[in-house]
C-alpha positions as CSV (number, residue, x, y, z in Angstrom):
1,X,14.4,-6.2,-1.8
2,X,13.5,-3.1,-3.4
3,X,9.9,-2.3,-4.6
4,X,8.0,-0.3,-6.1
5,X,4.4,0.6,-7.0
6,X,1.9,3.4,-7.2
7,X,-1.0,4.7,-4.9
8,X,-4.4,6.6,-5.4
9,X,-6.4,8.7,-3.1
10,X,-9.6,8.0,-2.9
11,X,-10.5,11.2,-4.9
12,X,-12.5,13.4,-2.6
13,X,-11.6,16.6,-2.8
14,X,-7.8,17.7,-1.3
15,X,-7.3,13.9,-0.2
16,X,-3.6,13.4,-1.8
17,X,-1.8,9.6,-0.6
18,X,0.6,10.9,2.5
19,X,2.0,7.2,3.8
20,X,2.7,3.9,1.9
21,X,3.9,1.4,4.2
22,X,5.1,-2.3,3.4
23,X,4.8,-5.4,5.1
24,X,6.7,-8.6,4.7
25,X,5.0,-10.5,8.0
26,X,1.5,-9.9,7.2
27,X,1.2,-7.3,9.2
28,X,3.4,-7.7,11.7
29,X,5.9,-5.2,11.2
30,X,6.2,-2.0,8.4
31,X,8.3,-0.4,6.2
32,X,7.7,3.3,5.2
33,X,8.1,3.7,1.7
34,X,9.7,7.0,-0.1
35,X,8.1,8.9,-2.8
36,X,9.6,10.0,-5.7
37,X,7.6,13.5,-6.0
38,X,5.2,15.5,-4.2
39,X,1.6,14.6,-3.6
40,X,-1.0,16.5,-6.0
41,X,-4.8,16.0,-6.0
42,X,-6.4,13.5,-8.3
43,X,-2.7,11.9,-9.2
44,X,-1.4,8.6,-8.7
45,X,1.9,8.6,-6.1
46,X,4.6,6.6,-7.2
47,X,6.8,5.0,-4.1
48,X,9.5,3.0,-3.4
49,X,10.6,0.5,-0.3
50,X,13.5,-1.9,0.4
51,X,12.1,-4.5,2.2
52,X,14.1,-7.1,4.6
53,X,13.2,-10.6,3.5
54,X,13.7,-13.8,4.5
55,X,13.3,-17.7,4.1
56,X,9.9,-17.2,5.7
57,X,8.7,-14.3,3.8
58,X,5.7,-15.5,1.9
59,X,4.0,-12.3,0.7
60,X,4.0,-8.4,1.1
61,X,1.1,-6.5,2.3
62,X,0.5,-2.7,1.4
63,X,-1.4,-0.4,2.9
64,X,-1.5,3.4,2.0
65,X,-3.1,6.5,4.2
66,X,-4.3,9.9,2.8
67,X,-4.2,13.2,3.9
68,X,-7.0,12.8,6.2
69,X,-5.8,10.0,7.9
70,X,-7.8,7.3,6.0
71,X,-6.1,4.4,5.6
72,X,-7.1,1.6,3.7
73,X,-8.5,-1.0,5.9
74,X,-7.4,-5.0,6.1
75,X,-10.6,-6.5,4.5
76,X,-13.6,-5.1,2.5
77,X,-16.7,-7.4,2.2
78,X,-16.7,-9.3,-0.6
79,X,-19.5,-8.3,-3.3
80,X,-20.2,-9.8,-6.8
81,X,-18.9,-6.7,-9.1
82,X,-16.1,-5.8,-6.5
83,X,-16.7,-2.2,-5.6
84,X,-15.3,-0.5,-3.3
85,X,-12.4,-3.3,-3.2
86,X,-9.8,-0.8,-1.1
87,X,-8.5,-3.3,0.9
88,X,-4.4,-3.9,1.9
89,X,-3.0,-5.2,-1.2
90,X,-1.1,-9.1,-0.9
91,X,1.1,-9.8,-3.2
92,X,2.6,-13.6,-3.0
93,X,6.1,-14.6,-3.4
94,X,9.0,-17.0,-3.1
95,X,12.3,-16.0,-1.3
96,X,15.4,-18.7,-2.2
């Protein structure tokens, strides 16, 4: 399956998004994603992945790394007004 999406450095200064990857085993394995331009500060980075599925596949999991090697961790405490909710992004789904 091919998808798509967008990522967002966290906006420091000179952090541009350098890795998307995708996951369709919670974790278990990745995909790296393409980009369709060049990174530049402060902008959004569109990407693209095909991802193997199968009858199992219940969601993908994305995770994205910037320029300084941050990536995005698995879980973020929970708080009331969600700040700082940079967690892996799950998105459910239903292979037939």
């Amino acid at each position: 399956l091919r998808v798509r999406g967008y990522a967002l450095a966290s906006g420091l200064p000179g952090r541009t998004i350098e890795r998307v990857e995708v996951s369709p085993d919670q974790g278990q394995t990745w995909v790296a994603a393409q980009f369709d331009r060049d990174a530049a500060a402060y902008c959004w980075r569109l990407w693209s992945a095909d991802v193997p599925l199968n009858a199992a596949t219940t969601e993908l999991t994305v995770r994205a790394t910037d320029s300084a090697g941050e990536m995005q961790p698995e879980t973020v405490a929970w708080n009331l007004k969600g700040y700082m909710f940079n967690a892996w992004h799950q998105t459910p789904l239903q292979v037939k």
